[in-house]
C-alpha positions as CSV (number, residue, x, y, z in Angstrom):
1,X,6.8,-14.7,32.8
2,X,9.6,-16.3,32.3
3,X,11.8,-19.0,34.7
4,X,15.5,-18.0,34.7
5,X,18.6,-20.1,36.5
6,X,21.0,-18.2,38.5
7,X,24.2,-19.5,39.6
8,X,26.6,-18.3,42.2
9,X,29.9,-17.0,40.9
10,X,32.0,-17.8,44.4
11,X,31.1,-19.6,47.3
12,X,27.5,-19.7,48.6
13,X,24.8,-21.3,50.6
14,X,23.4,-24.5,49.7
15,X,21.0,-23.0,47.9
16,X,23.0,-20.6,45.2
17,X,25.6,-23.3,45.0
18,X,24.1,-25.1,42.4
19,X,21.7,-23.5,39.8
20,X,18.5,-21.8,41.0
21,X,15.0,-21.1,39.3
22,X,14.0,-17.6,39.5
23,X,10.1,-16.7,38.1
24,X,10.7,-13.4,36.9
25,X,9.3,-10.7,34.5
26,X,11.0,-9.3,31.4
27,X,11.1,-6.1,33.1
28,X,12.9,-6.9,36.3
29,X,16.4,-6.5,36.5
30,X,19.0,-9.7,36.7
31,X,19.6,-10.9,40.5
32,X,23.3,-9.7,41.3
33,X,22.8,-11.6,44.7
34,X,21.6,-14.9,46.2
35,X,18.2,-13.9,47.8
36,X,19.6,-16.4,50.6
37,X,22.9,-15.4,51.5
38,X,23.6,-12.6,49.5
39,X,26.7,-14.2,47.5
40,X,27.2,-13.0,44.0
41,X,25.5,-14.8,41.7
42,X,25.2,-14.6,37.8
43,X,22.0,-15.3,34.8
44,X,23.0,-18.8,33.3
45,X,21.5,-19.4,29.8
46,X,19.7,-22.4,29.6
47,X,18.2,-24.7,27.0
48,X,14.9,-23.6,26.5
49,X,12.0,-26.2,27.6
50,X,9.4,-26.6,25.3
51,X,6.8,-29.0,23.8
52,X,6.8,-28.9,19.7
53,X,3.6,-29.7,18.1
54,X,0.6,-32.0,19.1
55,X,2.3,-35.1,19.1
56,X,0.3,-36.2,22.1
57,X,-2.8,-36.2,20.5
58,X,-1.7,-38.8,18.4
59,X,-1.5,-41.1,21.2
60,X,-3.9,-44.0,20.8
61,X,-5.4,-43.3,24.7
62,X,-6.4,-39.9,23.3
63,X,-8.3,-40.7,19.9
64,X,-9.6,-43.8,21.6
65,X,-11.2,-41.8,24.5
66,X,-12.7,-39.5,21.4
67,X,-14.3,-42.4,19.7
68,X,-11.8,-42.6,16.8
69,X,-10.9,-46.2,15.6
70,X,-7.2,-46.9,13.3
71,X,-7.0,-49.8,11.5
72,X,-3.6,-51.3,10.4
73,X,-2.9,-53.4,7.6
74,X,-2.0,-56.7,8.0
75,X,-2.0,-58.3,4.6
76,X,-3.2,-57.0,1.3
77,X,-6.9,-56.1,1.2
78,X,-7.1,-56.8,4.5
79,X,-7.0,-53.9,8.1
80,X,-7.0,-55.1,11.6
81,X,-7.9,-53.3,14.0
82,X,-5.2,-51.6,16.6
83,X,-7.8,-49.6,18.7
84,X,-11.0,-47.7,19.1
85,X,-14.9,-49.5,18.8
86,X,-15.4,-51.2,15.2
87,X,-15.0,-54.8,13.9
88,X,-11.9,-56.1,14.4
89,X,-11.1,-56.7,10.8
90,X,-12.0,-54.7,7.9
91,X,-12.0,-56.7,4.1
92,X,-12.1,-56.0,0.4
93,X,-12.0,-59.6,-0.2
């Protein structure tokens, strides 16, 4: 269900004066009036809030915890490592 944010169109209580949240289904018809105080009130549209993608799994606490180890290069031939269990440096030298 969707969260949608009313505003009052006049004067209101404390509460419709500023936006509100309203949980709502698709279904249901827009609030015409502040379930507080019964002033007018209109649907604002909003910027949706949303998380893109995983990027949270790529956080280092996250592969860490799953046993993965990254190794960054520090020189040529030669990786340190930045986290996870392994040796610390890796060589082709």
């Amino acid at each position: 269900m969707p969260i949608y944010e009313y505003a009052a169109i006049s004067r209101g209580c404390t509460h419709c004066e500023g936006h509100f949240d309203v949980l709502q289904k698709l279904a249901d018809a827009p609030l015409t009036q502040c379930p507080h105080c019964g002033a007018p009130v209109q649907r604002i549209i909003a910027a949706p809030h949303v998380a893109l993608g995983d990027s949270h799994l790529l956080k280092e606490d996250h592969a860490a915890k799953r046993g993965f180890t990254q190794y960054r290069r520090s020189e040529k031939g030669v990786y340190e490592k930045a986290y996870g269990k392994g040796p610390r440096y890796i060589s082709d030298k």
